[in-house]
Structures are given as C-alpha cells and as structure tokens.
PDB file of N, CA, C and O in Angstrom:
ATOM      1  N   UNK A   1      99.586 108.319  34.192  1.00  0.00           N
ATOM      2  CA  UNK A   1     100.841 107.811  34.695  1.00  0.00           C
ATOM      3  C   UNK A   1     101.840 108.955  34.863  1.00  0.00           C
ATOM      4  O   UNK A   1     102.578 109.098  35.838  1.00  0.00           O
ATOM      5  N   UNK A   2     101.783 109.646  33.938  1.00  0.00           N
ATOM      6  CA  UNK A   2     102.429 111.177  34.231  1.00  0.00           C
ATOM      7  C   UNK A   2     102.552 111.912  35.470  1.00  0.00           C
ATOM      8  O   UNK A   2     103.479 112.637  35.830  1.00  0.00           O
ATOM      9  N   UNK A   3     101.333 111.576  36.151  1.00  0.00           N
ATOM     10  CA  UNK A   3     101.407 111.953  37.533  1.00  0.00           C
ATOM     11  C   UNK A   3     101.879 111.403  38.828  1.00  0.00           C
ATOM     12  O   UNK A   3     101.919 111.888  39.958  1.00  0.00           O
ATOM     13  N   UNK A   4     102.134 110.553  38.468  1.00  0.00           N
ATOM     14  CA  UNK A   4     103.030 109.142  39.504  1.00  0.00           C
ATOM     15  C   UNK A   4     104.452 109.925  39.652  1.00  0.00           C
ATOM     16  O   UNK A   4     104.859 110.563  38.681  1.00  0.00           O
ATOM     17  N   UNK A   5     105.177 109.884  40.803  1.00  0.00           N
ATOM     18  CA  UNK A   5     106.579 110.131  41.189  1.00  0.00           C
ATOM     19  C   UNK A   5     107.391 109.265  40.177  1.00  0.00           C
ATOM     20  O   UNK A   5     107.156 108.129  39.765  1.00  0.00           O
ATOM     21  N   UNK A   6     108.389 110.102  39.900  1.00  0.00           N
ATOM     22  CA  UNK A   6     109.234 108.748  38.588  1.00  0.00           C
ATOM     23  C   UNK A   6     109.110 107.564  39.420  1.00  0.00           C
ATOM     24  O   UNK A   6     108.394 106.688  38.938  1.00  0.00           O
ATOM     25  N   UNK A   7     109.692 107.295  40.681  1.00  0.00           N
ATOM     26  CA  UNK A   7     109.779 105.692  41.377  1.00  0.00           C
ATOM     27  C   UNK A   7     109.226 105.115  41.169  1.00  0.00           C
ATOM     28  O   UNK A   7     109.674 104.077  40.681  1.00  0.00           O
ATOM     29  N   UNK A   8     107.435 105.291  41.386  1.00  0.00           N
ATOM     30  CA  UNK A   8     106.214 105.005  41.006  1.00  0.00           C
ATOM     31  C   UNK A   8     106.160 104.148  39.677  1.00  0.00           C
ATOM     32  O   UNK A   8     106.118 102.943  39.429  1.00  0.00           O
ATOM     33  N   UNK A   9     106.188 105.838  38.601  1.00  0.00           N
ATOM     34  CA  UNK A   9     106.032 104.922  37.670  1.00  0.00           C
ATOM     35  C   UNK A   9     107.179 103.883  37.160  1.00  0.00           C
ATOM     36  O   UNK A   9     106.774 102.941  36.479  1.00  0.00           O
ATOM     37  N   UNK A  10     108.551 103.967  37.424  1.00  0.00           N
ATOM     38  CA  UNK A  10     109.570 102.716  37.059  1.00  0.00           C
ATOM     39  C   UNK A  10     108.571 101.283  37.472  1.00  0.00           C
ATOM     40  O   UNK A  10     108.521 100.247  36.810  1.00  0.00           O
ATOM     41  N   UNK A  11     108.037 101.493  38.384  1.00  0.00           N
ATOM     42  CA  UNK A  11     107.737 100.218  39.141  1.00  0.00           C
ATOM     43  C   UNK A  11     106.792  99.668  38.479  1.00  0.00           C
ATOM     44  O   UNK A  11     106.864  98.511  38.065  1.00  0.00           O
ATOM     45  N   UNK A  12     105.616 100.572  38.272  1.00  0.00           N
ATOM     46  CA  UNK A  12     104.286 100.157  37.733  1.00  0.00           C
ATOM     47  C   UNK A  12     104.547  99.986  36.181  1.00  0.00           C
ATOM     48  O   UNK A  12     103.671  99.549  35.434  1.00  0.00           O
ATOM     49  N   UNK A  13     105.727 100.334  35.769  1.00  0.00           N
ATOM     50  CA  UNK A  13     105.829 100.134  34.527  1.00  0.00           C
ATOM     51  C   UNK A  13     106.821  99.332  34.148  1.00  0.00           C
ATOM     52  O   UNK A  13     107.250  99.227  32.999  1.00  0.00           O
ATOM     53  N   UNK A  14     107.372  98.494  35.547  1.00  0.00           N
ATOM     54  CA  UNK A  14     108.207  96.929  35.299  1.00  0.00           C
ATOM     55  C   UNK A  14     106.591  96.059  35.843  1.00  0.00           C
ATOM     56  O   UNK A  14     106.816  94.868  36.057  1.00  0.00           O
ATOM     57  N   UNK A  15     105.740  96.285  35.977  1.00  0.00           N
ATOM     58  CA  UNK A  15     104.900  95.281  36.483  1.00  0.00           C
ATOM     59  C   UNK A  15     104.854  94.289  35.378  1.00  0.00           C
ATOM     60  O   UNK A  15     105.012  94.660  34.215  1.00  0.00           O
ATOM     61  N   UNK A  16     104.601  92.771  35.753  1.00  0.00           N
ATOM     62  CA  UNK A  16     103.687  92.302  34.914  1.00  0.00           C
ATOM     63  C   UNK A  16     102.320  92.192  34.240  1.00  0.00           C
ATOM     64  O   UNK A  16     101.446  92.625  34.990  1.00  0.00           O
ATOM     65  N   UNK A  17     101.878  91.778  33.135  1.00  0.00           N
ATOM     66  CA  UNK A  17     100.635  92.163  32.649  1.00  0.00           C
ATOM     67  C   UNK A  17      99.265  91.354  33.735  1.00  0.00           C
ATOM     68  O   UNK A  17      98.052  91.562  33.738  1.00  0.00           O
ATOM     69  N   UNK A  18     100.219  90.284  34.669  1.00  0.00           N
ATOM     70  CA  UNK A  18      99.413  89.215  34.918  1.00  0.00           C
ATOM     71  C   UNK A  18      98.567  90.128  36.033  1.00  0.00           C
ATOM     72  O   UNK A  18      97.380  90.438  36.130  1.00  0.00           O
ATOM     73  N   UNK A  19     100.055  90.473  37.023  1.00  0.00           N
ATOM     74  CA  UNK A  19     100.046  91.128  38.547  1.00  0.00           C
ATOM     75  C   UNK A  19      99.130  92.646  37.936  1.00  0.00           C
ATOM     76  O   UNK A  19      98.325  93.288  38.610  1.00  0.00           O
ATOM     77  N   UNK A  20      99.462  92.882  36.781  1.00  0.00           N
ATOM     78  CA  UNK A  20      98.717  94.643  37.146  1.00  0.00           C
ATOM     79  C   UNK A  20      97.440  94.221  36.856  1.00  0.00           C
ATOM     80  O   UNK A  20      96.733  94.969  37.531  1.00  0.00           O
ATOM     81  N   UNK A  21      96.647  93.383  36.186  1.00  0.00           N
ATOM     82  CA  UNK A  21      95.382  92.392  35.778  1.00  0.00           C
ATOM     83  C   UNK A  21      95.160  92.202  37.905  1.00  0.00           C
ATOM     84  O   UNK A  21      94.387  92.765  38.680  1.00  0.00           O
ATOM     85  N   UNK A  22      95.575  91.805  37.989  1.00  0.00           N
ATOM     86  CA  UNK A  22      94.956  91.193  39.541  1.00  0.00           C
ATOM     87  C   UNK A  22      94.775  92.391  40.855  1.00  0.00           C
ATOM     88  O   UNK A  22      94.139  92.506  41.902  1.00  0.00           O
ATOM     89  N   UNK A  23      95.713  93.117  40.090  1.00  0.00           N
ATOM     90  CA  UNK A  23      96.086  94.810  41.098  1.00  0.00           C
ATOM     91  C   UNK A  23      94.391  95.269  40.891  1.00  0.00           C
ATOM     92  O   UNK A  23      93.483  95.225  41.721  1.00  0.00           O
ATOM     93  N   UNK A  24      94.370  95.667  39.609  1.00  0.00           N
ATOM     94  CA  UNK A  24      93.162  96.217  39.222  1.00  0.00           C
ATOM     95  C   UNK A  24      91.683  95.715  39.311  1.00  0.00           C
ATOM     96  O   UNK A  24      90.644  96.375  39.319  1.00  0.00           O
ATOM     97  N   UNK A  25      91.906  94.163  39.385  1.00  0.00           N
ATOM     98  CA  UNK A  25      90.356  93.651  39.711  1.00  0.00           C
ATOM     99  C   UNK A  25      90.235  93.813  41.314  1.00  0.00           C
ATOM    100  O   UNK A  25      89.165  94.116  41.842  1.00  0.00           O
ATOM    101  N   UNK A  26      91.290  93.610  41.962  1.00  0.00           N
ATOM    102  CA  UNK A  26      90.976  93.770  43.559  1.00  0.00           C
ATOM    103  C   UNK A  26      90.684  95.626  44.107  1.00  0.00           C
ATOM    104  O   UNK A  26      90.169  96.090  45.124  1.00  0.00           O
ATOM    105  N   UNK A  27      91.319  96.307  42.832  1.00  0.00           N
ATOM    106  CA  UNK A  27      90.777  98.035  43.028  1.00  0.00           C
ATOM    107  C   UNK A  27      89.322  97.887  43.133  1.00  0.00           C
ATOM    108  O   UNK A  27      88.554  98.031  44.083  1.00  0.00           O
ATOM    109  N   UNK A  28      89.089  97.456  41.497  1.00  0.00           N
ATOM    110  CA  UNK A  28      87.682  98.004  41.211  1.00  0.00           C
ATOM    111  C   UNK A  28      86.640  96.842  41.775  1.00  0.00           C
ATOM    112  O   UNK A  28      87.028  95.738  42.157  1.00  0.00           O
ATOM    113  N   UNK A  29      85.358  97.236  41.766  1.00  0.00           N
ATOM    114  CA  UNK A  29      84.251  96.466  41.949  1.00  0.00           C
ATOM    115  C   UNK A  29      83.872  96.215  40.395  1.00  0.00           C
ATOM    116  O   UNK A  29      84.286  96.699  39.341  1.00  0.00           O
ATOM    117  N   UNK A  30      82.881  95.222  40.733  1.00  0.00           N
ATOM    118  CA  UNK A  30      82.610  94.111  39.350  1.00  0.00           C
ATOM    119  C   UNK A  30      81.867  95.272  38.431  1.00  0.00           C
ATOM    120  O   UNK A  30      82.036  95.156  37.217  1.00  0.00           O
ATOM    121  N   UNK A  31      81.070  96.365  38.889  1.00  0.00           N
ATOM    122  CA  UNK A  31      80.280  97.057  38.089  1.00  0.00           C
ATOM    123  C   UNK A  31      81.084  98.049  37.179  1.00  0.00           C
ATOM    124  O   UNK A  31      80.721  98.430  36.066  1.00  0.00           O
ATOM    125  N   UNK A  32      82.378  98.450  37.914  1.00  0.00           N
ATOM    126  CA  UNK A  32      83.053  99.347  37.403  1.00  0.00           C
ATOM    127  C   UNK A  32      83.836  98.647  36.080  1.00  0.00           C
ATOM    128  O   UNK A  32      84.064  99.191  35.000  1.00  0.00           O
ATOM    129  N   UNK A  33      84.211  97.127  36.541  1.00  0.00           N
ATOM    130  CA  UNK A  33      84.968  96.720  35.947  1.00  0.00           C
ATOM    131  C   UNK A  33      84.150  96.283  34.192  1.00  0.00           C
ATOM    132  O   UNK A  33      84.688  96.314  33.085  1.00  0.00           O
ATOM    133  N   UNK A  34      83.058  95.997  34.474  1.00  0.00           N
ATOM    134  CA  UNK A  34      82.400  95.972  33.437  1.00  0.00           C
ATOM    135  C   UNK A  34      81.742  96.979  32.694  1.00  0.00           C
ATOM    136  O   UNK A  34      81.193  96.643  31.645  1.00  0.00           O
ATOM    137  N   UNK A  35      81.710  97.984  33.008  1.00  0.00           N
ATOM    138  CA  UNK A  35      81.367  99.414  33.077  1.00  0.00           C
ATOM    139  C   UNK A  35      82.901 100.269  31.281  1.00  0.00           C
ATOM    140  O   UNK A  35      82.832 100.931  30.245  1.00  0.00           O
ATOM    141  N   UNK A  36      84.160  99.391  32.323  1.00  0.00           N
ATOM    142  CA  UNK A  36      84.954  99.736  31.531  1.00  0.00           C
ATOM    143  C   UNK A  36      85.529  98.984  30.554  1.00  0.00           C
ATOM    144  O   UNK A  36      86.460  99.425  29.880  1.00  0.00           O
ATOM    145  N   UNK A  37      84.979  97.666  30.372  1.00  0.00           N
ATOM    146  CA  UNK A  37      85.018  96.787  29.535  1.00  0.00           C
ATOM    147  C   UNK A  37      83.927  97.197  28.266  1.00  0.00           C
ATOM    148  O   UNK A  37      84.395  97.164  27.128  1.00  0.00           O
ATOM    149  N   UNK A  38      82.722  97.520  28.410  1.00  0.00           N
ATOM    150  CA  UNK A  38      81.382  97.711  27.736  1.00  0.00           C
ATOM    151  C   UNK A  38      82.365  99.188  27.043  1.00  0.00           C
ATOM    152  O   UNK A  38      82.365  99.208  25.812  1.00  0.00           O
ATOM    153  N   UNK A  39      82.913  99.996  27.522  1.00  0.00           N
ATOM    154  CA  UNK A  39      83.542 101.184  26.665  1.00  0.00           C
ATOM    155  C   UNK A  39      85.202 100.955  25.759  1.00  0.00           C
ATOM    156  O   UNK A  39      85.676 101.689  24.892  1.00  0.00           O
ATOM    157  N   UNK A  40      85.753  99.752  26.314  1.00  0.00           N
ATOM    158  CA  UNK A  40      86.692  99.042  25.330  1.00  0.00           C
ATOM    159  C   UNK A  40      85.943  98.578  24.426  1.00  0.00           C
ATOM    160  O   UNK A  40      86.452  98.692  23.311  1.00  0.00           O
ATOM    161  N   UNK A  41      84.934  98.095  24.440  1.00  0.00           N
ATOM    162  CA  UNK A  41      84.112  97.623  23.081  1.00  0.00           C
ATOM    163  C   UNK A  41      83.718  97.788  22.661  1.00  0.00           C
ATOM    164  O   UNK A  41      83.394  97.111  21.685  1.00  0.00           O
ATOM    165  N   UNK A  42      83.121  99.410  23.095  1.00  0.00           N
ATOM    166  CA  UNK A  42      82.424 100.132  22.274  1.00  0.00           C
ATOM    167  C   UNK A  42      83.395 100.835  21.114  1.00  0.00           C
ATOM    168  O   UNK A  42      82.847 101.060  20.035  1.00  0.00           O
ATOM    169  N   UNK A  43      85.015 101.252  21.283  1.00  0.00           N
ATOM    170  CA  UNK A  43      85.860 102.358  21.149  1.00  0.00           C
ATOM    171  C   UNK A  43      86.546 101.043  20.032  1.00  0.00           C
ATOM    172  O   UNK A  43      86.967  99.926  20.333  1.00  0.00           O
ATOM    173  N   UNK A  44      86.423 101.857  18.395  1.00  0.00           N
ATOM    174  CA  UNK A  44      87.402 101.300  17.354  1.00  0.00           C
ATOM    175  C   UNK A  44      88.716 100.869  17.744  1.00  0.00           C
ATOM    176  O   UNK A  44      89.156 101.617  18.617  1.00  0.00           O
ATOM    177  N   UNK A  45      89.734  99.688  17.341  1.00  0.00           N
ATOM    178  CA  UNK A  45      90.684  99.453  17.708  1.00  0.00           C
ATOM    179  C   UNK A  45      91.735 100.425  16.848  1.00  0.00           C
ATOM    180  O   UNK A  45      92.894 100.698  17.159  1.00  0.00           O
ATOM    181  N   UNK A  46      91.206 100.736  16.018  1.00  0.00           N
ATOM    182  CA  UNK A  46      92.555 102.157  14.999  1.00  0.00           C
ATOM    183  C   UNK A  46      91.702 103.075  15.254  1.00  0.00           C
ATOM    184  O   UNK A  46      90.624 102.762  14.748  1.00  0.00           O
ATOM    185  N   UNK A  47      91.651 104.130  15.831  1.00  0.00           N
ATOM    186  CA  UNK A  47      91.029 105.307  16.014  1.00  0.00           C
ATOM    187  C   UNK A  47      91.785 105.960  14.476  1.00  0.00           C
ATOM    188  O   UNK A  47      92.942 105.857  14.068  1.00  0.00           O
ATOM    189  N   UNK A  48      90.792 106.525  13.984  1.00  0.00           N
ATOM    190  CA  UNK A  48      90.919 107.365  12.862  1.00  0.00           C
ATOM    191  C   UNK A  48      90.851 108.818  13.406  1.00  0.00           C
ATOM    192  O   UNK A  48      90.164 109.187  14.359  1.00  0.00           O
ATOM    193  N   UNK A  49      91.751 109.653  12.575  1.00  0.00           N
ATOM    194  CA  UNK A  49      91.737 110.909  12.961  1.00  0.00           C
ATOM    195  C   UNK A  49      90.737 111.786  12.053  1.00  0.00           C
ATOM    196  O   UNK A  49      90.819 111.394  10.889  1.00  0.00           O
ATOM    197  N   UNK A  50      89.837 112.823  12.199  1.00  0.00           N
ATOM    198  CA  UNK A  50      88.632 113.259  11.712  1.00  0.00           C
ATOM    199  C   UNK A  50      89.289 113.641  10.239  1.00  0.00           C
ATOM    200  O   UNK A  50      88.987 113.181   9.138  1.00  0.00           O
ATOM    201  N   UNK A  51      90.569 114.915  10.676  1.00  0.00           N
ATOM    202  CA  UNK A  51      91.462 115.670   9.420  1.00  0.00           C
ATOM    203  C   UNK A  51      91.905 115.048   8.036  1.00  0.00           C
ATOM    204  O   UNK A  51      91.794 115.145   6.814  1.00  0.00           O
ATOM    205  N   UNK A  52      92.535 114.278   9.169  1.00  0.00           N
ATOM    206  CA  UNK A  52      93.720 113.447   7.955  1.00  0.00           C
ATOM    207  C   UNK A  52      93.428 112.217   7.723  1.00  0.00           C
ATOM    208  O   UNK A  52      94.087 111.622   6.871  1.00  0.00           O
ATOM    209  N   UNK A  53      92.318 111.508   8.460  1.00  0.00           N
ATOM    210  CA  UNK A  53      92.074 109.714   8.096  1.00  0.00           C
ATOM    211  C   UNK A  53      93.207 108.892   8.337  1.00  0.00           C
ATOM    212  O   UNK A  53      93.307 107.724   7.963  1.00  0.00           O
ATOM    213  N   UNK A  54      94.043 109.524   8.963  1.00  0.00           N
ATOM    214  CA  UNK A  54      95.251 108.267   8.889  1.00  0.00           C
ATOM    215  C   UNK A  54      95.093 107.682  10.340  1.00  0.00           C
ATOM    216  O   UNK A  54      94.546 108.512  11.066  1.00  0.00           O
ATOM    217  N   UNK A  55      95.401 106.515  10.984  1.00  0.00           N
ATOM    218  CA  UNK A  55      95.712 106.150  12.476  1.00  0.00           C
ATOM    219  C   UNK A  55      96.425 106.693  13.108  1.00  0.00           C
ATOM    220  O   UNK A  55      97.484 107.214  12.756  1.00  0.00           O
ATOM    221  N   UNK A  56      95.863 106.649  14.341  1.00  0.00           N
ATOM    222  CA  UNK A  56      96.337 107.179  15.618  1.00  0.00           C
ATOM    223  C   UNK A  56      97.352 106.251  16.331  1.00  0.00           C
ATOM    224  O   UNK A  56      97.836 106.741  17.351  1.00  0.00           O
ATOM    225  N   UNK A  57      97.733 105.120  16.026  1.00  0.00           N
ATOM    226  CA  UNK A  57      97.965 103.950  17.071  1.00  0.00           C
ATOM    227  C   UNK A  57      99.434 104.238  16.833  1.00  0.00           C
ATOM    228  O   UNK A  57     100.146 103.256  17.039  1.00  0.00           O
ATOM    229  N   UNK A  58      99.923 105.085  16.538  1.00  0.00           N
ATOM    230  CA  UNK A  58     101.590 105.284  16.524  1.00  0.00           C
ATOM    231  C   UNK A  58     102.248 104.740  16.205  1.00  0.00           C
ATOM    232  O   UNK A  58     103.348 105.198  16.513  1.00  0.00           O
ATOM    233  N   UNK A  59     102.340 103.370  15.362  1.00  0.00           N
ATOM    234  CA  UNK A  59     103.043 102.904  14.368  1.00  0.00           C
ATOM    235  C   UNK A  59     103.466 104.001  13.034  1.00  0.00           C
ATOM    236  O   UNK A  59     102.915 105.101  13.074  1.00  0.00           O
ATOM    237  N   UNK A  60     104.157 103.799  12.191  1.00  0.00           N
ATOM    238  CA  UNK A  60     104.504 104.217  11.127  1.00  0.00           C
ATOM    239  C   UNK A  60     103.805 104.302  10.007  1.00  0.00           C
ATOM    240  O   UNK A  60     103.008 103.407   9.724  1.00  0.00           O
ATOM    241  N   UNK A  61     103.983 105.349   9.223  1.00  0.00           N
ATOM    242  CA  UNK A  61     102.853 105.776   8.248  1.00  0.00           C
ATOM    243  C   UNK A  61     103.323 105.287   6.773  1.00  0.00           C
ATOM    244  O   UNK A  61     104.372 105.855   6.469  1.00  0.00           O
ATOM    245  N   UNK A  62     103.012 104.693   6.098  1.00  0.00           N
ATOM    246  CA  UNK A  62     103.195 104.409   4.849  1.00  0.00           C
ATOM    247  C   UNK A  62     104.847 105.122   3.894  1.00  0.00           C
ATOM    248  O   UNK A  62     105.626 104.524   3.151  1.00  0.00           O
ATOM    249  N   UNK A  63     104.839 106.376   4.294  1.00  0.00           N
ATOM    250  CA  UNK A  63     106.016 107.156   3.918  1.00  0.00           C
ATOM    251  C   UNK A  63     106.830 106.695   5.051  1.00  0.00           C
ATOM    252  O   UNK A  63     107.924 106.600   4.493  1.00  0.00           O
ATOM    253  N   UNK A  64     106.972 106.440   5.943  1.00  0.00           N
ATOM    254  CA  UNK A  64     108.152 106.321   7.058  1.00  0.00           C
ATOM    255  C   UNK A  64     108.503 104.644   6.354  1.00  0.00           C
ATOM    256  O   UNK A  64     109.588 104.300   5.886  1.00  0.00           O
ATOM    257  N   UNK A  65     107.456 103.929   6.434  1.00  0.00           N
ATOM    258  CA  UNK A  65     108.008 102.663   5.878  1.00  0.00           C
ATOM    259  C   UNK A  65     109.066 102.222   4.526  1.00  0.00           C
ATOM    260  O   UNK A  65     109.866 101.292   4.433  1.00  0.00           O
ATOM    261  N   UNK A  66     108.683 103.340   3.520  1.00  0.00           N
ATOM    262  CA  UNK A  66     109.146 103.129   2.044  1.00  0.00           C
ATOM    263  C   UNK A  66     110.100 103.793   2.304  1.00  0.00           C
ATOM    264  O   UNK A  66     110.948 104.020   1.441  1.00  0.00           O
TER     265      UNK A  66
END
C-alpha cells in the first residue's frame, strides 16, 4: 500500500470490508484465490518472534499494560 499515490491509498483505505471482498474476487481467479486462502491457513494467527517469543500482532506487551 506504500506504493499507492497518497489519493489512492485515502480511498482504498476508506473502502469497505464488503466492496474491497468483491474488488478482489473479481481481480483474482478462483485458483489464485484459493491458492491464498490455503497460505492464510497455513500461517499462525500470533506470529511469534524467533529472539524474544513475544507477538508480533502490535498490540501491547504486558509492561505497556501494567
């Protein structure tokens, strides 16, 4: 998204979840689309970091909370 003209991304990033869902199935073909579904399910939902074991998902860390 970084690479989008700011306009671009303002826009694509007021989309709705419904419209960018319908944008993207009419992009891709069914193989791709399942292609990239089979690697969402393959890929942990908290990615752990190798170093430190803590999550990646950018919420707050135990010390930021207390």
């Amino acid at each position: 998204m970084d690479k989008l003209p700011v306009e671009k991304r303002a826009e694509v990033g007021k989309m709705s979840t419904e419209r960018l869902r319908i944008r993207l199935v009419k992009a891709m073909d069914l193989g791709d689309l399942l292609n990239l579904y089979a690697e969402f399910l393959l890929k942990p939902t908290a990615p752990v970091e190798a170093a430190g074991g803590k999550a990646t998902g950018g919420g707050l860390s135990e010390e930021e909370i207390a």
